[in-house]
C-alpha positions, -999 to +999 in steps of 0.1 A: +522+300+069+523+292+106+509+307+128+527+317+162+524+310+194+505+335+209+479+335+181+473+298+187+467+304+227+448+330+219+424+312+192+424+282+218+416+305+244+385+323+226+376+287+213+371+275+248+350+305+262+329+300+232+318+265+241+320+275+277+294+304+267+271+279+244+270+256+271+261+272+300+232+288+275+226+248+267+223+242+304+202+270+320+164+270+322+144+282+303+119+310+313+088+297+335+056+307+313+037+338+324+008+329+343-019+352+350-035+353+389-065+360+393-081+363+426-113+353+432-140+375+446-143+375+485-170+353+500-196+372+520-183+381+556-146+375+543-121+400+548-101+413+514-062+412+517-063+449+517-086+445+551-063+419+566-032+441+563-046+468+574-058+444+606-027+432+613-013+468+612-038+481+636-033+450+658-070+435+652-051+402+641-083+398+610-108+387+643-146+402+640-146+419+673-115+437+675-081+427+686-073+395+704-060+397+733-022+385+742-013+368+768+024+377+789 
């Protein structure tokens, strides 16, 4: 039995995107492990990051003493 035209294109056709498909999957990286972050405990007289946002909002720029000054 042969098969006709258009069924051959369009086994050819699916053929291809399959090994397009696999080989892209082939080809991509895979997944960076999970890694767990852990931040260590603020040295005495250190700021947390929640204090050093919240100095940079207010303007104090994280410096004991209150905001630096800018020059113009």
């Amino acid at each position: 039995m042969a098969l006709s035209k258009r069924t051959r294109v369009l086994a050819t056709t699916f053929v291809l995107v399959a090994a397009g498909v696999a080989a892209a999957t082939a080809m991509a990286e895979p997944p960076s492990p999970t890694v767990e972050r852990h931040e260590a405990p603020p040295a005495p007289g250190d700021m947390t990051a929640q204090e050093l946002e919240a100095a940079f909002r207010n303007g104090d720029h994280g410096q004991p003493g209150g905001p630096m000054p800018i020059a113009p």
